[in-house]
Backbone bond lengths (Angstrom), bond angles and torsions (degrees), N, CA, C in turn:
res aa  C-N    CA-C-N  psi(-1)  N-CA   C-N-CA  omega(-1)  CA-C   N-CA-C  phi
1 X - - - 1.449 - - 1.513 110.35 -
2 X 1.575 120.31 134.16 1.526 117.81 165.37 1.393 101.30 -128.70
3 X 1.354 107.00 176.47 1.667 117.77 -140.71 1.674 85.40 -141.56
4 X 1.810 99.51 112.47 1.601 83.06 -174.61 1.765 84.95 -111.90
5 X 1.210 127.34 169.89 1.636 150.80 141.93 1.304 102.55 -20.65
6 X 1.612 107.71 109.89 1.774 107.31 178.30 1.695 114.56 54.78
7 X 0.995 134.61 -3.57 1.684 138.01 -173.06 1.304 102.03 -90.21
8 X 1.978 125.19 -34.92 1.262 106.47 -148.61 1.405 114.30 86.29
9 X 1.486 121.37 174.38 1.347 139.70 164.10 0.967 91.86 -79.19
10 X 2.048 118.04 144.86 1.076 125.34 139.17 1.358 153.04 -96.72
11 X 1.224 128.48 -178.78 1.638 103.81 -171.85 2.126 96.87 -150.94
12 X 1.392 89.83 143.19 1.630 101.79 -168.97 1.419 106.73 -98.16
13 X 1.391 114.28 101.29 1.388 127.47 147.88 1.368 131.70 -64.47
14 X 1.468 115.90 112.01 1.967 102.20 -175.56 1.523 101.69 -103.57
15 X 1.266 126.26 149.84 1.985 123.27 169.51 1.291 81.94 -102.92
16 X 1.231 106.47 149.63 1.841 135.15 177.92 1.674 97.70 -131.89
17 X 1.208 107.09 140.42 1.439 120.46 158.47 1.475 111.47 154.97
18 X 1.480 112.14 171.94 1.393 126.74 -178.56 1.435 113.72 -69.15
19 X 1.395 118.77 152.26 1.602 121.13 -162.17 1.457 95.87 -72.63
20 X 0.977 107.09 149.75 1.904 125.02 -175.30 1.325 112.46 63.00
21 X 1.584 128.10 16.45 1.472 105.29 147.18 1.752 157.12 -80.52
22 X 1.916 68.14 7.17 2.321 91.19 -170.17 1.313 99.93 100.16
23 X 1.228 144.31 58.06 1.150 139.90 161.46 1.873 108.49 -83.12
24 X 1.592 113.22 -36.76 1.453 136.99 -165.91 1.560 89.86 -90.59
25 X 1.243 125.58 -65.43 1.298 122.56 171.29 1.400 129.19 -29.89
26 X 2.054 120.97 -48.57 0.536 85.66 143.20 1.855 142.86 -127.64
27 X 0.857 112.01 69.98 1.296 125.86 174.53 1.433 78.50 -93.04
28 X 1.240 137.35 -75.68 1.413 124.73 -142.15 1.304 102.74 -52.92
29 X 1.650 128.70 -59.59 1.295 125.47 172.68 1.617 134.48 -39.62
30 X 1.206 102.19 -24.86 1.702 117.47 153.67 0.969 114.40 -67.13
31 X 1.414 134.64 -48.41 1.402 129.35 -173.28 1.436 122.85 -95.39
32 X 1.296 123.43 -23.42 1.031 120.90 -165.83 1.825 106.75 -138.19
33 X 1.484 114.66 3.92 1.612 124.43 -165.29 1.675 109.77 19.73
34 X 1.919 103.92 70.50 1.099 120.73 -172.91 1.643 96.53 -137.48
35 X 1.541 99.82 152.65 1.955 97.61 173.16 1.770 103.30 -148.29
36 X 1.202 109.79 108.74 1.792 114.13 -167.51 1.609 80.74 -104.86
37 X 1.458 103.15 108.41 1.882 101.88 161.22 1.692 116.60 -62.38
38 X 1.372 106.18 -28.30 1.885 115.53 -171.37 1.494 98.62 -98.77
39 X 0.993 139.74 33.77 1.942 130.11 -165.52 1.599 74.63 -119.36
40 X 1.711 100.94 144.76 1.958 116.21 152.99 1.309 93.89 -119.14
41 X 1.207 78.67 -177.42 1.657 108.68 -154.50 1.648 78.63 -103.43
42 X 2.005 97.02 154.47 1.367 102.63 169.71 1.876 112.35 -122.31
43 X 1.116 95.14 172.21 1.539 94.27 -162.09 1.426 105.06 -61.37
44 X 1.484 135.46 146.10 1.482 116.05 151.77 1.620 81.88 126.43
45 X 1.625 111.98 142.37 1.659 124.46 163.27 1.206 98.86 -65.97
46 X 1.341 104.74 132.08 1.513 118.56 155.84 1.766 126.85 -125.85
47 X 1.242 114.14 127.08 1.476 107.79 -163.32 1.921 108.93 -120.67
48 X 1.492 101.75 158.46 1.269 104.36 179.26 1.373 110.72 -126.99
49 X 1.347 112.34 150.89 1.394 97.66 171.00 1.545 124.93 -123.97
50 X 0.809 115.20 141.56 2.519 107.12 -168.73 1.066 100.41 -139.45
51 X 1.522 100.24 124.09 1.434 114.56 150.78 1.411 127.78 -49.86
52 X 1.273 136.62 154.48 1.156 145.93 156.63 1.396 135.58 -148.50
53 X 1.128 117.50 175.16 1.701 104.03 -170.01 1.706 104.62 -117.17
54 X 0.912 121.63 142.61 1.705 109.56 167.85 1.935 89.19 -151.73
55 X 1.681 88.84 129.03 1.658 101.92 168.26 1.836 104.20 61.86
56 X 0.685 100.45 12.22 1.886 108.79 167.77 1.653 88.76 82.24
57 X 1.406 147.19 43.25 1.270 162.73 128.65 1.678 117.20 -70.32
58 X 1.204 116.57 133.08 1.485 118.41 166.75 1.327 114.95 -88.76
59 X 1.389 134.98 126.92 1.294 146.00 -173.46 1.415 97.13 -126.40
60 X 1.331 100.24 142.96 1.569 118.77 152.03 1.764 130.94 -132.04
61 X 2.085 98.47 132.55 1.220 92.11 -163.72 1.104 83.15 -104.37
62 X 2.009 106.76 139.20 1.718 104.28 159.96 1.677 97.25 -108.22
63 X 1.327 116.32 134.07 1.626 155.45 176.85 1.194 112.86 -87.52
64 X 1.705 133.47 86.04 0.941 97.19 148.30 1.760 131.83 -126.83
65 X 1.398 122.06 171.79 1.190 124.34 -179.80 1.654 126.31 -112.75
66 X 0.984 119.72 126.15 2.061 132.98 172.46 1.218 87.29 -14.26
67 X 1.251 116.75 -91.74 1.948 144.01 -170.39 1.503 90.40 79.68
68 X 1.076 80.30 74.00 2.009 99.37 169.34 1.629 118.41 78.32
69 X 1.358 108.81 -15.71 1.768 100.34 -177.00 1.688 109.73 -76.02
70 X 0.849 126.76 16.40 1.721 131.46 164.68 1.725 107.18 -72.97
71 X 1.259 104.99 -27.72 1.462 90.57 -164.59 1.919 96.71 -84.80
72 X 1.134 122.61 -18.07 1.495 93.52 175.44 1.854 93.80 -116.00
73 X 1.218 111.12 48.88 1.771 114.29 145.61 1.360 112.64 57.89
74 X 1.843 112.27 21.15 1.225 121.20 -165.35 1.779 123.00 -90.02
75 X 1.659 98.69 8.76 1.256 92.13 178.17 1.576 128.92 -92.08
76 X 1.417 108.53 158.89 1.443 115.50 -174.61 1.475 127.43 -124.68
77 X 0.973 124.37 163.01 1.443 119.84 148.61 1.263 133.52 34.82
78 X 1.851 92.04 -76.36 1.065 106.02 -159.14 1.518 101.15 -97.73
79 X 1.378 120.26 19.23 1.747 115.38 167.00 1.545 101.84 -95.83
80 X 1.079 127.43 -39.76 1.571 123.22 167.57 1.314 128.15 -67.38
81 X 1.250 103.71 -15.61 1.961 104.62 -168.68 1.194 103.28 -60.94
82 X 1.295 118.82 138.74 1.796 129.55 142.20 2.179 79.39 93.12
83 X 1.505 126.94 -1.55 1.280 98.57 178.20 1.993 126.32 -72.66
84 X 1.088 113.29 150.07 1.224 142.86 173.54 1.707 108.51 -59.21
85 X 1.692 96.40 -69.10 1.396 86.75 -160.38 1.888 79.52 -152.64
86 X 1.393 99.96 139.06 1.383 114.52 153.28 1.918 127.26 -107.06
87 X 1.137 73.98 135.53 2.033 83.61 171.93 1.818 119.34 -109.04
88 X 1.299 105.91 86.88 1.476 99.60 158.43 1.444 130.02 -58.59
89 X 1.310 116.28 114.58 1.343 150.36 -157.49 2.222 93.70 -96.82
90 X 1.114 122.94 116.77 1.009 132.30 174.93 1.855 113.39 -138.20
91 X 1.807 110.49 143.92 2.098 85.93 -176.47 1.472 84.96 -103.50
92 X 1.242 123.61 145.78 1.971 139.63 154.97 1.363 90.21 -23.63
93 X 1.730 123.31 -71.37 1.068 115.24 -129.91 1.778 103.15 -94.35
94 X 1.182 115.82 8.59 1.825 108.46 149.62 1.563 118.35 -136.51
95 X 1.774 121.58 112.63 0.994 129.63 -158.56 1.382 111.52 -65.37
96 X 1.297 118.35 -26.89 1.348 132.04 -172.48 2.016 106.12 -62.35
97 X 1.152 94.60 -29.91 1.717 109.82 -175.76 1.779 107.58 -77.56
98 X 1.412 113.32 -11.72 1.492 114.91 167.97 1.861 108.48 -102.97
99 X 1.611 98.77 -26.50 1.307 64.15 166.58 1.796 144.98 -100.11
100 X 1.805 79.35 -0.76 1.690 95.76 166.61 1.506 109.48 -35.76
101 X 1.178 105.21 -45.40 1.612 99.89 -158.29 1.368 110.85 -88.12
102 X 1.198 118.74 59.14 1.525 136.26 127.65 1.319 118.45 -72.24
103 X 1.398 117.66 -44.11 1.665 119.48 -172.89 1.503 98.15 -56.44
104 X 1.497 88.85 -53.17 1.862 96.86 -167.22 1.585 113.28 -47.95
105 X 1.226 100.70 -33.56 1.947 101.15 -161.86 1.754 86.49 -76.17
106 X 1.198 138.43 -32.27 1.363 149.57 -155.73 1.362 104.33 -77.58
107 X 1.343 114.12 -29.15 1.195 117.72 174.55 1.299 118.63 -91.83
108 X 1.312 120.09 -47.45 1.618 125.38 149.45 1.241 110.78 -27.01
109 X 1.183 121.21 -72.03 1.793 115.83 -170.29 1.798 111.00 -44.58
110 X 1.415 83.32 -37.36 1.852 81.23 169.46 1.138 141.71 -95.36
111 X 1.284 107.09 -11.41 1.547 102.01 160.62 1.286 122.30 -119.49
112 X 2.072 120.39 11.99 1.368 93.04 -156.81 2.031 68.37 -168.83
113 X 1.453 101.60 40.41 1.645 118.28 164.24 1.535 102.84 -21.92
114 X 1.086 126.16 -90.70 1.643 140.78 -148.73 1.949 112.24 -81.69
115 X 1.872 95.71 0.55 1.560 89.06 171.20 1.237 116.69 -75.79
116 X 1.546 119.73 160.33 1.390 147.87 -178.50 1.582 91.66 -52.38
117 X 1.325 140.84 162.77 1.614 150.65 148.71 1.202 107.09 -112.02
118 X 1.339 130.73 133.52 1.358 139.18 161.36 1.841 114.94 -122.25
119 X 0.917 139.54 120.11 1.294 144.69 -171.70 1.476 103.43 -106.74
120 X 1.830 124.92 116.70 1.407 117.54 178.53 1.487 77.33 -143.22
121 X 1.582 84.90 152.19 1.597 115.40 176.88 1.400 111.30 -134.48
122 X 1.719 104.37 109.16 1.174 131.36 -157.62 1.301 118.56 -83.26
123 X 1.195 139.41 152.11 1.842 145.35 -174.12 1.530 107.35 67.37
124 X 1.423 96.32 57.27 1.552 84.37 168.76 1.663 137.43 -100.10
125 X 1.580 94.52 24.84 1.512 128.80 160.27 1.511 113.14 -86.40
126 X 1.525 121.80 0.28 1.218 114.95 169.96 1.687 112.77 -132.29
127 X 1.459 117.87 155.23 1.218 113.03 -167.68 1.592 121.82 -38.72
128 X 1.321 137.88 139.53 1.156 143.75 160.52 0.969 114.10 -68.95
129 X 2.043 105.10 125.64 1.751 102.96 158.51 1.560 95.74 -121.03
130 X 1.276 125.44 13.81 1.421 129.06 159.15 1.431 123.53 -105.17
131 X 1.459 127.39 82.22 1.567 130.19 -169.82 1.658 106.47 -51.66
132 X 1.535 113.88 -176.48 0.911 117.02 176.38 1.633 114.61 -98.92
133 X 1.185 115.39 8.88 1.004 112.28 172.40 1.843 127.16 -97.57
134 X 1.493 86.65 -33.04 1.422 102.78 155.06 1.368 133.57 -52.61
135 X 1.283 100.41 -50.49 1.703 123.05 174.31 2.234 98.14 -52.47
136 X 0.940 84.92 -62.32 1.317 104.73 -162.70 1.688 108.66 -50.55
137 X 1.524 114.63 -54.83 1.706 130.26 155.80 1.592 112.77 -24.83
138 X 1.812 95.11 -57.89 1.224 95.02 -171.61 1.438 124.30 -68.05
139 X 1.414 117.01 -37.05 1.635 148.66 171.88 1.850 87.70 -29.21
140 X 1.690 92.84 -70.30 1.782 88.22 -167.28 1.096 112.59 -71.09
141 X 1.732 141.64 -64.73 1.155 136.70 -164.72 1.948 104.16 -30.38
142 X 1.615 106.97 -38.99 1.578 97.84 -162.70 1.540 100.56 -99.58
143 X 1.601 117.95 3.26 1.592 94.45 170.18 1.278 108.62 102.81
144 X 1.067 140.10 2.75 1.742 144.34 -148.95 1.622 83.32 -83.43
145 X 1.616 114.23 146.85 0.843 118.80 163.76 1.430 133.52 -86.93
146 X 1.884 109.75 -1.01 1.401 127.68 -166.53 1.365 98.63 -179.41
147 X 1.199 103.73 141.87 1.407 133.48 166.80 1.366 135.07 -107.68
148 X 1.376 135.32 114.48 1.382 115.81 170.42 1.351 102.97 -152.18
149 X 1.782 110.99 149.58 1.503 112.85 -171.77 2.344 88.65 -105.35
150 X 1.354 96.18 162.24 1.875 90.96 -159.47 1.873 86.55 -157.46
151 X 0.936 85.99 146.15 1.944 104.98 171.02 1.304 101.68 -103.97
152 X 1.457 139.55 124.14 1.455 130.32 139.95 1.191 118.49 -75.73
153 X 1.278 129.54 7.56 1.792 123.22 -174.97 1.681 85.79 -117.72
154 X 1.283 131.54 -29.27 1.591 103.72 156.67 1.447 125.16 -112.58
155 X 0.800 99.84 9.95 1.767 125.99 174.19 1.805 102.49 76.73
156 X 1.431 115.93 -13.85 1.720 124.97 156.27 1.529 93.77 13.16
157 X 0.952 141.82 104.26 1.996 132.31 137.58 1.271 109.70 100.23
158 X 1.426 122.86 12.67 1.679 113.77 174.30 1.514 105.17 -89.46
159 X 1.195 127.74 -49.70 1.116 119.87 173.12 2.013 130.82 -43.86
160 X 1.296 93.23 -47.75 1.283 118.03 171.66 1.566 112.89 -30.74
161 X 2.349 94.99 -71.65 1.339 102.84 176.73 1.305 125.41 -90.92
162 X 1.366 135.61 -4.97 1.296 130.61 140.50 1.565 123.32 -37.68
163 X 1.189 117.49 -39.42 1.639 121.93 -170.33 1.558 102.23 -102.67
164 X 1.488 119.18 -9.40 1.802 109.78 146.55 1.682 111.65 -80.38
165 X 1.334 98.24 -26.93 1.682 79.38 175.92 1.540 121.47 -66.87
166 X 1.615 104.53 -47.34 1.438 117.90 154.68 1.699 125.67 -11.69
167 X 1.417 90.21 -52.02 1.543 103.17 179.93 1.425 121.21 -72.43
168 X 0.924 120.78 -22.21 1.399 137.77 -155.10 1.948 105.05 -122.18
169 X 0.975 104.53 -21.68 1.679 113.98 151.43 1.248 113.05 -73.37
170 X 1.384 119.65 -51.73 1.395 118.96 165.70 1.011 152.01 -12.17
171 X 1.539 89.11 -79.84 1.425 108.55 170.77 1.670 121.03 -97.26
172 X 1.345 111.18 25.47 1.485 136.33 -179.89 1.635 89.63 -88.20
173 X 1.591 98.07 -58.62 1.469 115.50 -144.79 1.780 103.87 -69.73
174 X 1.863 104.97 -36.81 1.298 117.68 -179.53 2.019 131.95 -57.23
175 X 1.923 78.65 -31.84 1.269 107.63 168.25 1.447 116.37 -55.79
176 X 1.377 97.07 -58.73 2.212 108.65 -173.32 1.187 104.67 -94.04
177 X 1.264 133.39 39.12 1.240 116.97 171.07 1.217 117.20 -64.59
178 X 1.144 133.29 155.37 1.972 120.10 157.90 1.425 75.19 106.06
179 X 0.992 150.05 30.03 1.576 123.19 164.34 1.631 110.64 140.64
180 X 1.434 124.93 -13.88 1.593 127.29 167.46 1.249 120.12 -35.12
181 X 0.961 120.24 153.99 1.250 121.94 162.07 1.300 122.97 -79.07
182 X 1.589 114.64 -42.55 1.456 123.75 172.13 1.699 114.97 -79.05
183 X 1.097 112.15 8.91 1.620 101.33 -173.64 1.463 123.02 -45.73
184 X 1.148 128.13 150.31 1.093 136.72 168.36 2.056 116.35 118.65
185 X 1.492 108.68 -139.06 1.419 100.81 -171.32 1.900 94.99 -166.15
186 X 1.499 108.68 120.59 1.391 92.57 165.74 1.780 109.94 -94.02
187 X 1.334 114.63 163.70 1.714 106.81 164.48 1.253 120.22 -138.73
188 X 0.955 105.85 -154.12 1.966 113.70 -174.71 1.124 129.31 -106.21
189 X 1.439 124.90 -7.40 1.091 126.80 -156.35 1.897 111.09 -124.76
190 X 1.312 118.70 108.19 1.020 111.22 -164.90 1.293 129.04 -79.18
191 X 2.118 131.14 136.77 1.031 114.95 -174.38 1.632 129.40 -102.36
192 X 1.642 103.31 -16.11 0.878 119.69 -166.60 1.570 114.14 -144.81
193 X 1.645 131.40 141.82 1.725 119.78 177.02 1.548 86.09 -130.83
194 X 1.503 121.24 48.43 1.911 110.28 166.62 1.830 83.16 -73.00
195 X 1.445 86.81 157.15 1.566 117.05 174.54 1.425 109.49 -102.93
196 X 1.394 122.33 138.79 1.512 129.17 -162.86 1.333 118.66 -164.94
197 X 0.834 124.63 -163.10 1.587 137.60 -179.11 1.770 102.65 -84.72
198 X 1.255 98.70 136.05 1.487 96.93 -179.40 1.939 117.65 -109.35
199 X 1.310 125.61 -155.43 1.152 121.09 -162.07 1.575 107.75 -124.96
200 X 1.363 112.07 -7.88 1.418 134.21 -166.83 1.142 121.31 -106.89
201 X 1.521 134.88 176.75 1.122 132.48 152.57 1.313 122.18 -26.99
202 X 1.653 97.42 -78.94 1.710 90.63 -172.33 1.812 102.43 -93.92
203 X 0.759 137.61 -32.28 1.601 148.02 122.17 1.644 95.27 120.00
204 X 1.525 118.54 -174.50 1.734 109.66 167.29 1.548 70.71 169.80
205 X 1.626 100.86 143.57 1.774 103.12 153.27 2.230 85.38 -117.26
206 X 1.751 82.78 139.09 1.441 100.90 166.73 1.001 125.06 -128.29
């Protein structure tokens, strides 16, 4: 956690998942409540950072996303270090893309042990070949601490599961206070889009 001027403490969110499930999508909708169906992703981490408010407190979540370096298996270390909470990013409509993320959680356990898990299953404006029951099997067998299925082309359920993750940072953070690592609380509600120095590769606070 770092402690910026008026920001609050912050806290590091990573999205995990296979290329083309909306991982960039939605980051963008976090940052910018934008959805380009024709936009790619460019090579290189890119991170954001947002204020928010929880309980009349200033929080800051820094976000970041691959933006395409998943597909040649290039991440390390140093994309999990110091994270808070991870979100596995999976789409409904190819099952094979939920179960990738075994590797992903495998790698989590190793570099980023004590983060939050969130499990969302993305495009749920387009037909399902991932039920909810499936989703749900999988949620427990691996431990997820939350579940939620979310649209980035109508933004359907980001809010929702952002502000369970919120919750669950919370009371992570309430727990370790005095010395945690996770202390603190991310939320939903945005306070600020100044533009700044970011935390990432190509980085941006919005």
């Amino acid at each position: 956690m770092s402690l910026g001027t008026g920001r609050g403490p912050t806290y590091k969110v990573v999205l995990l998942g296979e290329l083309g499930v909306g991982k960039t999508s939605l980051f963008r909708r976090i940052k910018e409540n934008i959805f380009d169906e024709f936009s790619t992703s460019t090579q290189g981490i890119d991170s954001c950072t947002k204020v928010f408010k929880v309980d009349g407190e200033s929080i800051t979540m820094s976000i970041w996303d691959t933006a395409g370096v998943e597909r040649f298996r290039t991440l390390t270390r140093n994309y999990y270090r110091n994270a808070h909470a991870a979100v596995f990013i999976y789409s409904v409509t190819d099952v094979s893309s939920l179960h990738f993320l075994t590797q992903w959680e495998k790698d989590t356990q190793n570099f980023a042990p004590n983060a939050i898990r969130m499990l969302i299953g993305n495009k749920s404006d387009l037909e399902a070949e991932v039920d909810d029951y499936t989703a749900e099997q999988f949620a427990k067998m691996h431990t997820f601490d939350r579940d939620a299925v979310i649209s980035c082309k109508t933004g359907k359920g980001i809010h929702e599961a952002f502000e369970g993750l919120a919750k669950l940072l919370h009371e992570q953070g309430e727990k370790e206070e005095g010395g945690g690592q996770n202390e603190g609380v991310i939320a939903v509600t945005a306070l600020d889009n100044t533009r700044g120095g970011g935390n990432g590769g190509k980085g941006c606070a919005c």
